[in-house]
C-alpha positions as CSV (number, residue, x, y, z in Angstrom):
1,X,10.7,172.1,214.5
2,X,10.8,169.9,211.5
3,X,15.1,169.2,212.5
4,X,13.3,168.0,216.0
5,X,10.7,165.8,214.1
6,X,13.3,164.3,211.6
7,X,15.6,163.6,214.5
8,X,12.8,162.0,216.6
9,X,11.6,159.7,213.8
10,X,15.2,158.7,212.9
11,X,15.4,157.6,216.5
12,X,12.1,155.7,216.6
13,X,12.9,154.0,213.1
14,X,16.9,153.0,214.2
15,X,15.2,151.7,217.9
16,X,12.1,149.8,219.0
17,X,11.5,149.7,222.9
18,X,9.8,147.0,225.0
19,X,9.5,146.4,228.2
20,X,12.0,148.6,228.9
21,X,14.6,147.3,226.5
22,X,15.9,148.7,223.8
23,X,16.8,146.3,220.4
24,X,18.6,147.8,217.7
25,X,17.2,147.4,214.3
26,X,19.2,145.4,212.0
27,X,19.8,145.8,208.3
28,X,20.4,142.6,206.2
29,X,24.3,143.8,206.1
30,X,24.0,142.8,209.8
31,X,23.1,139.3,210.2
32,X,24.4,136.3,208.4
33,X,22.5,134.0,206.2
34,X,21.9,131.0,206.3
35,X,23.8,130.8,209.9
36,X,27.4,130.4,210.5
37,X,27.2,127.5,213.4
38,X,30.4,126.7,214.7
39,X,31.7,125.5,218.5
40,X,32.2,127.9,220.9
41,X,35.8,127.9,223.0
42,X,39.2,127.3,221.4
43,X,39.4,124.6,218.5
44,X,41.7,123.4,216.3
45,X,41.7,123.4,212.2
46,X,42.7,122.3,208.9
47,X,43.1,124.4,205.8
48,X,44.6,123.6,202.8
49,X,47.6,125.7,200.7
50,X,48.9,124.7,197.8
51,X,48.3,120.7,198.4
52,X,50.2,121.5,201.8
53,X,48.0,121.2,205.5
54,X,48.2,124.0,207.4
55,X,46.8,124.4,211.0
56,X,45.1,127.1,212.9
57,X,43.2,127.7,216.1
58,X,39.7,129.2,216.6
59,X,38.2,131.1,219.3
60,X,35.2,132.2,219.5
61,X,33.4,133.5,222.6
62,X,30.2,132.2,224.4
63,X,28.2,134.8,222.9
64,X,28.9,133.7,219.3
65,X,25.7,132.7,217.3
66,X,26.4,132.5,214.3
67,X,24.0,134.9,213.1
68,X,25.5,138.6,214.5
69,X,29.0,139.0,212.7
70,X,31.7,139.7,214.8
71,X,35.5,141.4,214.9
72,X,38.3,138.8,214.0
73,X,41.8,139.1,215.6
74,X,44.5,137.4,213.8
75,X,47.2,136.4,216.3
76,X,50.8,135.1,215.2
77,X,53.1,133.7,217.3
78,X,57.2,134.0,217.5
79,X,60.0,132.3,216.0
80,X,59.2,128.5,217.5
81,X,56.3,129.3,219.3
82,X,52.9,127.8,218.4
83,X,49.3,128.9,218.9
84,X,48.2,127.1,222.8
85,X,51.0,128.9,223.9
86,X,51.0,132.3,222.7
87,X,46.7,132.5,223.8
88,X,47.9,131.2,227.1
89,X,50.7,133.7,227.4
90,X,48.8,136.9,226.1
91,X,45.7,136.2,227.6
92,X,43.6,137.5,224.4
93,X,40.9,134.9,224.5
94,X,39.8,136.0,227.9
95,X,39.7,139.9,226.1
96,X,37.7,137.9,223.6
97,X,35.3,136.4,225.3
98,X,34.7,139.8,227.4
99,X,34.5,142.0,224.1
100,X,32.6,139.0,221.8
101,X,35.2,139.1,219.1
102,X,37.1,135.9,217.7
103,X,40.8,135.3,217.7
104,X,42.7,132.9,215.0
105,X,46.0,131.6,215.9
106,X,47.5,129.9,212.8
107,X,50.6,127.9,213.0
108,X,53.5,128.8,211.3
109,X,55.4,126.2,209.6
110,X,58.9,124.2,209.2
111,X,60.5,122.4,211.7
112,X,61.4,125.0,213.8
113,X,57.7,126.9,213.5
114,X,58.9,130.4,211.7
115,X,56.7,133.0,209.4
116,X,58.3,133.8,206.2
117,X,57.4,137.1,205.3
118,X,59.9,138.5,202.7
119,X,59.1,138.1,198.9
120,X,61.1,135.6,197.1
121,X,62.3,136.1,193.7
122,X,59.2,138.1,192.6
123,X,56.8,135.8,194.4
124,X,54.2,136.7,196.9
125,X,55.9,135.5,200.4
126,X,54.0,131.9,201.5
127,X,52.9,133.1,204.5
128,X,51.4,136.3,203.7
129,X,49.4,134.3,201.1
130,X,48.8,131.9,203.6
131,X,47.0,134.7,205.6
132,X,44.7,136.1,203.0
133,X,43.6,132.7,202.2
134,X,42.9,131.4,206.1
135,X,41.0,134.8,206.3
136,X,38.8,133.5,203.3
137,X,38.0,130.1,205.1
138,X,37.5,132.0,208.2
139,X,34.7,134.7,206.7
140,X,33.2,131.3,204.6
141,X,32.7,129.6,207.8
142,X,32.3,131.7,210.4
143,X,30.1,135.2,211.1
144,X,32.6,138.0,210.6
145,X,32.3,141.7,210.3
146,X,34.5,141.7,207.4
147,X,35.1,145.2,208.0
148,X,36.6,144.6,211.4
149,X,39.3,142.0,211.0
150,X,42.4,142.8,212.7
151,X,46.4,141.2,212.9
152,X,48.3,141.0,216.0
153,X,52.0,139.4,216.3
154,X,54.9,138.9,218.6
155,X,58.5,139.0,217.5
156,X,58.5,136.7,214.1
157,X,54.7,137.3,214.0
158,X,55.2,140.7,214.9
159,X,57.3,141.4,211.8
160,X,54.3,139.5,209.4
161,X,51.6,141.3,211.2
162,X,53.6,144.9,209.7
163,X,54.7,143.1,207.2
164,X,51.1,142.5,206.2
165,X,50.2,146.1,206.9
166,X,52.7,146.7,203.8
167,X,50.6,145.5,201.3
168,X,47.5,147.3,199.3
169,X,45.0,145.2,200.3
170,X,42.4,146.0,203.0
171,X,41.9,143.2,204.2
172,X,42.6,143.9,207.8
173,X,41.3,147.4,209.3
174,X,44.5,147.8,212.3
175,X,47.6,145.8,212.7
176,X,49.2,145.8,216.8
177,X,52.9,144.5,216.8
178,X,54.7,143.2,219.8
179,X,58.9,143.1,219.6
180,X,59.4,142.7,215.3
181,X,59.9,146.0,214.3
182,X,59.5,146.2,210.0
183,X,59.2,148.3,207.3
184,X,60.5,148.4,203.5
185,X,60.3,150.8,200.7
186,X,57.3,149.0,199.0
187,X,55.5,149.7,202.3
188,X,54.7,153.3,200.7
189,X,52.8,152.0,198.3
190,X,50.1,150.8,201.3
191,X,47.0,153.2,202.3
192,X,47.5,155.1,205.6
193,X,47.4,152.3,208.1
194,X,46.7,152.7,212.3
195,X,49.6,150.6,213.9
196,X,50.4,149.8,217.6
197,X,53.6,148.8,218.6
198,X,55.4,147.6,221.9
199,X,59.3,147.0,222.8
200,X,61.8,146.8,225.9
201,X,64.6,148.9,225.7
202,X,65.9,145.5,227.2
203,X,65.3,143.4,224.7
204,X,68.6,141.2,223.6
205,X,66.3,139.2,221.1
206,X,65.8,141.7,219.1
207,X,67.4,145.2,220.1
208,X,65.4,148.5,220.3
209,X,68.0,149.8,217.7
210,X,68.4,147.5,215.6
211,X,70.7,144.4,214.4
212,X,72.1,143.4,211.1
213,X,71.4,139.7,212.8
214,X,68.5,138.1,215.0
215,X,66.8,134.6,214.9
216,X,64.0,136.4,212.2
217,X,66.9,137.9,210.2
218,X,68.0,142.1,209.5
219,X,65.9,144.2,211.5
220,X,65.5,147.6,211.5
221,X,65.6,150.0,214.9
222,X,62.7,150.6,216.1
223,X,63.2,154.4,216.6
224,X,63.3,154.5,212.8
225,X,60.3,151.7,212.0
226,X,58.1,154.1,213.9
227,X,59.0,157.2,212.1
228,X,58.7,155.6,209.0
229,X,55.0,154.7,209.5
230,X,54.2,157.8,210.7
231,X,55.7,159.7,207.3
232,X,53.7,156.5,205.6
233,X,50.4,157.9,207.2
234,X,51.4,161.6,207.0
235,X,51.3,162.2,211.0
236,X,52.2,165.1,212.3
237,X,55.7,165.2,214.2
238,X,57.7,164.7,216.6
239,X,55.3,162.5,218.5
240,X,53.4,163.2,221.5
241,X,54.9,161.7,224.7
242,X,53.5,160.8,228.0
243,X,54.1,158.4,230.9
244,X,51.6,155.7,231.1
245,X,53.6,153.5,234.1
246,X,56.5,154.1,235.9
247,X,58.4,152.0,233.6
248,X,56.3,152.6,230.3
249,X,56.3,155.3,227.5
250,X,53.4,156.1,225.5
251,X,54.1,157.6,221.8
252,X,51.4,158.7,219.8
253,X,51.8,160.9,216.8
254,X,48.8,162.8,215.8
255,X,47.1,164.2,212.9
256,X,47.4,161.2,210.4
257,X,45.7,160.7,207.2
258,X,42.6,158.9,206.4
259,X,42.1,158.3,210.4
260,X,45.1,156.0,210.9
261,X,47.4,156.3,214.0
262,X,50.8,155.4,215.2
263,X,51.3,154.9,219.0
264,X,54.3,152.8,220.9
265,X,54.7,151.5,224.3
266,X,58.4,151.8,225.2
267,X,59.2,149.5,228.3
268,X,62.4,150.6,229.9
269,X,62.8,147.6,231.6
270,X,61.3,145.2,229.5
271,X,62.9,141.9,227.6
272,X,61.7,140.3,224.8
273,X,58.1,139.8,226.3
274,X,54.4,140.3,225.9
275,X,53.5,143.4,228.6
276,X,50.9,142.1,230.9
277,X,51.3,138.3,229.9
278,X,51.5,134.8,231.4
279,X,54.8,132.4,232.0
280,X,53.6,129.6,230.4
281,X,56.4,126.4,230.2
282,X,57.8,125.9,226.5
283,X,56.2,122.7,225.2
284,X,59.0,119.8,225.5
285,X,60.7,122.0,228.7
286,X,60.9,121.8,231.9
287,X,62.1,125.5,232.0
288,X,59.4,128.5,232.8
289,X,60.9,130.8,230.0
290,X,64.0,131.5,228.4
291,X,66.1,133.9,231.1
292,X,67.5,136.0,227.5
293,X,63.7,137.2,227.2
294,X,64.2,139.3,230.0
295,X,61.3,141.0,232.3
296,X,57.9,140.6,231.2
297,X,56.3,143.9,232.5
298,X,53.0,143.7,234.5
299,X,52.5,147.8,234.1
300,X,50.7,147.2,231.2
301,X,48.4,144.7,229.6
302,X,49.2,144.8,225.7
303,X,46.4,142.1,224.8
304,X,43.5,145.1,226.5
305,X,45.4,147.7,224.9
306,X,45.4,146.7,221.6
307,X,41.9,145.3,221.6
308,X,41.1,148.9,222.6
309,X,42.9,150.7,219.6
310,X,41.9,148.3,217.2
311,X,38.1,148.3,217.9
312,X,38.4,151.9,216.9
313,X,39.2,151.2,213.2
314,X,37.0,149.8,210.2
315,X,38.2,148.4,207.2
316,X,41.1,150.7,207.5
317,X,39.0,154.4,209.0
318,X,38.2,155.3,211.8
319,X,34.9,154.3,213.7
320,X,33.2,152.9,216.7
């Protein structure tokens, strides 16, 4: 009897209903003040590194109020991409707006747009730095659940995305990677961390097995890159496989410390592409995509997927 009491008046204290509606009681953790008011829909920003301007996009759905914090999704793009595109071609703001998180798209820099994400003679790689402090401005600025901030990437930004997930800091909860395979020694030194990845066994960008040279530089296979960050979280192996299209692998190894995860998506047929994405023209070209890229798969939609294992994780654990 007294379990059933304490049960009912931990539901009537966590719940008030009116009118038939039920409104979840919030803690101070759970609202922001004063109020984060910012524009709804995709914008562009500022921040400044180092005396150097760096831009970034915003989205944040219609359902932002500055007041509830929400999930952020860091989203880099490839070697020469930029931000309009890579939202356009993965579709993630429409996940957004359906799932009320935000995404930022920063822009990488130099001439040909590029992430650098290899330490330099002892030095902290610029845009790995670059990321922890455009995360800062982000949380100062806008409502986040800092405990639910997550990195994304394609290809170049696929390598900074696991790149990032190297590091000690816990700063971002799950890491999704898309075509960059990556991972070093001085990743062991990281807590267990839940990665996603995705690659075509097609790709001539960057090959499933590996190449000594790409357009990012040395790259590991990605046979290997997997394994390792399943021995990093202490998974249990070989993984488990199943088909989840026709043309699609799904890897998942189980058992993994501290609630992390490792699952793939293997295309068999796909190029060097985002699974379930958009053709979108390269800006400055008249051309629909680069015919070495290969098939973009339509099996799959990696921007849903990876929204749905990410929202599983906080601040590195698992949660809901």
């Amino acid at each position: 009897m007294r379990r059933v009491l304490a049960v009912a008046l931990l539901l009537i204290s966590a719940t008030l209903v009116s009118c038939g509606r039920t409104t979840v009681l919030k803690t101070a953790d759970d609202v922001c003040d004063p109020v984060r008011s910012l524009e709804t829909g995709t914008t562009e920003h500022t921040i400044d590194v180092d005396g150097r301007a760096r831009t970034y996009v915003m989205h944040l759905p219609e359902d932002y109020d500055g007041a509830e914090p929400i999930p952020v999704m860091f989203l880099f793009h490839g070697f020469g991409g930029d931000p309009k595109t890579l939202l356009d071609t993965t579709k993630m703001t429409d996940v957004a707006d359906d799932e009320d998180f935000a995404v930022v798209a920063p822009q990488g820099a130099g001439l040909i747009p590029s992430w650098q994400f290899e330490d330099r003679d002892g030095q902290p790689s610029a845009d790995i730095t670059f990321t922890h402090e455009l995360l800062r401005k982000v949380e100062q600025e806008a409502c986040v659940d800092k405990n639910r901030v997550y990195a994304a990437g394609f290809s170049n930004g696929s390598v900074l995305t696991l790149a990032l997930a190297c590091e000690k800091s816990r700063d971002f909860a799950a890491f999704a990677a898309v075509s960059g395979p990556y991972y070093e020694p001085k990743c062991a030194e990281a807590p267990p961390r839940p990665i996603l990845y995705f690659h075509g066994l097609r790709d001539v960008v960057v090959p499933f097995n590996g190449a000594k040279k790409t357009v990012i530089g040395p790259l590991p296979g990605v046979t290997d890159t997997l394994e390792s960050w399943a021995d990093h979280d202490r998974c249990v192996r070989p993984a488990v496989t199943t088909r989840a299209a026709e043309h699609v692998r799904h890897d998942r190894w189980f058992g993994c410390a501290a609630g992390s995860t490792v699952e793939s998506y293997v295309i068999t047929n796909g190029g060097h592409r985002w699974p379930g994405g958009v053709d979108v023209p390269t800006p400055g070209s008249s051309n629909r995509r680069n015919p070495n890229q290969g098939i973009m798969t339509q099996e799959i939609d990696a921007s849903k997927l990876i929204w749905d294992f990410v929202r599983m994780h906080r601040d590195g654990r698992l949660g809901p």
